[in-house]
Steps between C-alpha positions, in 0.01 A plus 500: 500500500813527331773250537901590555694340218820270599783791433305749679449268820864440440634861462341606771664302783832586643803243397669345828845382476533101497703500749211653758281216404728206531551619868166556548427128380792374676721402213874545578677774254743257359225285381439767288573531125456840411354667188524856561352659818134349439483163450781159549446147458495256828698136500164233493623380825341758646116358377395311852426125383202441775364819326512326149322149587190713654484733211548467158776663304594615189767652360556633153815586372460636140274538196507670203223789538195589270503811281273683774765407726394227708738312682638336809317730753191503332487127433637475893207682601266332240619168688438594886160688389380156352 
Protein backbone atom coordinates (compact mmCIF):
# COMPACT_ATOMS: atom_id res chain seq x y z
CA UNK A 1 0.00 0.00 0.00
CA UNK A 2 1.23 3.22 -0.92
CA UNK A 3 1.64 6.01 1.50
CA UNK A 4 0.49 9.94 0.86
CA UNK A 5 3.55 12.12 1.22
CA UNK A 6 3.28 15.33 3.70
CA UNK A 7 2.57 18.09 0.74
CA UNK A 8 0.11 15.93 -0.86
CA UNK A 9 -1.90 15.30 2.53
CA UNK A 10 -1.40 18.99 2.82
CA UNK A 11 -2.53 20.22 -0.67
CA UNK A 12 -5.32 18.42 -0.58
CA UNK A 13 -7.28 19.94 2.32
CA UNK A 14 -9.18 23.13 2.06
CA UNK A 15 -7.47 26.30 4.01
CA UNK A 16 -10.01 27.83 6.69
CA UNK A 17 -9.60 31.33 7.65
CA UNK A 18 -8.06 31.81 11.32
CA UNK A 19 -10.50 33.67 12.27
CA UNK A 20 -13.25 30.55 11.87
CA UNK A 21 -11.12 28.54 14.14
CA UNK A 22 -10.44 30.89 16.96
CA UNK A 23 -14.32 31.12 17.27
CA UNK A 24 -14.73 27.74 16.97
CA UNK A 25 -12.14 27.22 19.94
CA UNK A 26 -13.49 30.06 21.76
CA UNK A 27 -10.64 32.50 21.54
CA UNK A 28 -11.81 36.15 21.40
CA UNK A 29 -10.73 37.98 17.91
CA UNK A 30 -8.68 40.59 19.58
CA UNK A 31 -6.56 38.01 21.12
CA UNK A 32 -5.58 37.44 17.85
CA UNK A 33 -2.31 38.40 16.12
CA UNK A 34 -2.76 37.90 12.63
CA UNK A 35 -0.43 36.59 9.90
CA UNK A 36 -2.37 36.66 6.86
CA UNK A 37 -5.80 34.91 6.62
CA UNK A 38 -4.39 31.36 7.81
CA UNK A 39 -2.62 31.35 10.73
CA UNK A 40 -1.97 34.24 14.04
CA UNK A 41 -0.18 33.85 17.14
CA UNK A 42 -2.27 33.68 20.66
CA UNK A 43 -1.01 35.78 24.00
CA UNK A 44 0.34 32.53 26.47
CA UNK A 45 -2.29 33.59 28.82
CA UNK A 46 -4.50 31.81 27.01
CA UNK A 47 -2.54 28.11 27.88
CA UNK A 48 -4.98 26.90 30.99
CA UNK A 49 -2.40 26.38 34.00
CA UNK A 50 -4.48 23.25 35.63
CA UNK A 51 -4.01 21.89 32.03
CA UNK A 52 -0.11 22.30 32.28
CA UNK A 53 0.57 20.60 35.86
CA UNK A 54 -1.44 17.33 34.51
CA UNK A 55 0.34 17.28 31.25
CA UNK A 56 3.58 17.99 30.23
CA UNK A 57 4.55 20.82 27.95
CA UNK A 58 6.90 21.92 25.68
CA UNK A 59 7.40 24.62 23.72
CA UNK A 60 10.04 25.35 21.15
CA UNK A 61 10.66 28.56 19.84
CA UNK A 62 13.47 28.34 17.20
CA UNK A 63 16.29 26.27 15.69
CA UNK A 64 18.37 26.48 12.98
CA UNK A 65 17.12 23.59 10.48
CA UNK A 66 19.11 20.67 8.79
CA UNK A 67 19.94 20.74 5.08
CA UNK A 68 16.88 18.22 4.47
CA UNK A 69 14.96 20.75 6.17
CA UNK A 70 14.17 19.66 9.50
CA UNK A 71 13.04 21.97 11.92
CA UNK A 72 10.73 23.20 14.62
CA UNK A 73 7.66 21.12 13.49
CA UNK A 74 9.42 18.16 12.83
CA UNK A 75 11.48 18.20 16.02
CA UNK A 76 7.85 19.32 17.76
CA UNK A 77 6.45 16.26 16.48
CA UNK A 78 9.66 14.16 17.05
CA UNK A 79 9.12 15.35 20.84
CA UNK A 80 5.25 14.44 21.45
CA UNK A 81 5.80 11.05 19.33
CA UNK A 82 8.58 10.08 21.93
Amino acid sequence: MAHLSDISIAQAQDLQHIKNIATKMNVDEDDLEMYGKYKAKLPLYLIDDDKIEKNNLVLVTALTPTPAGEGKTTVSIGLVEG
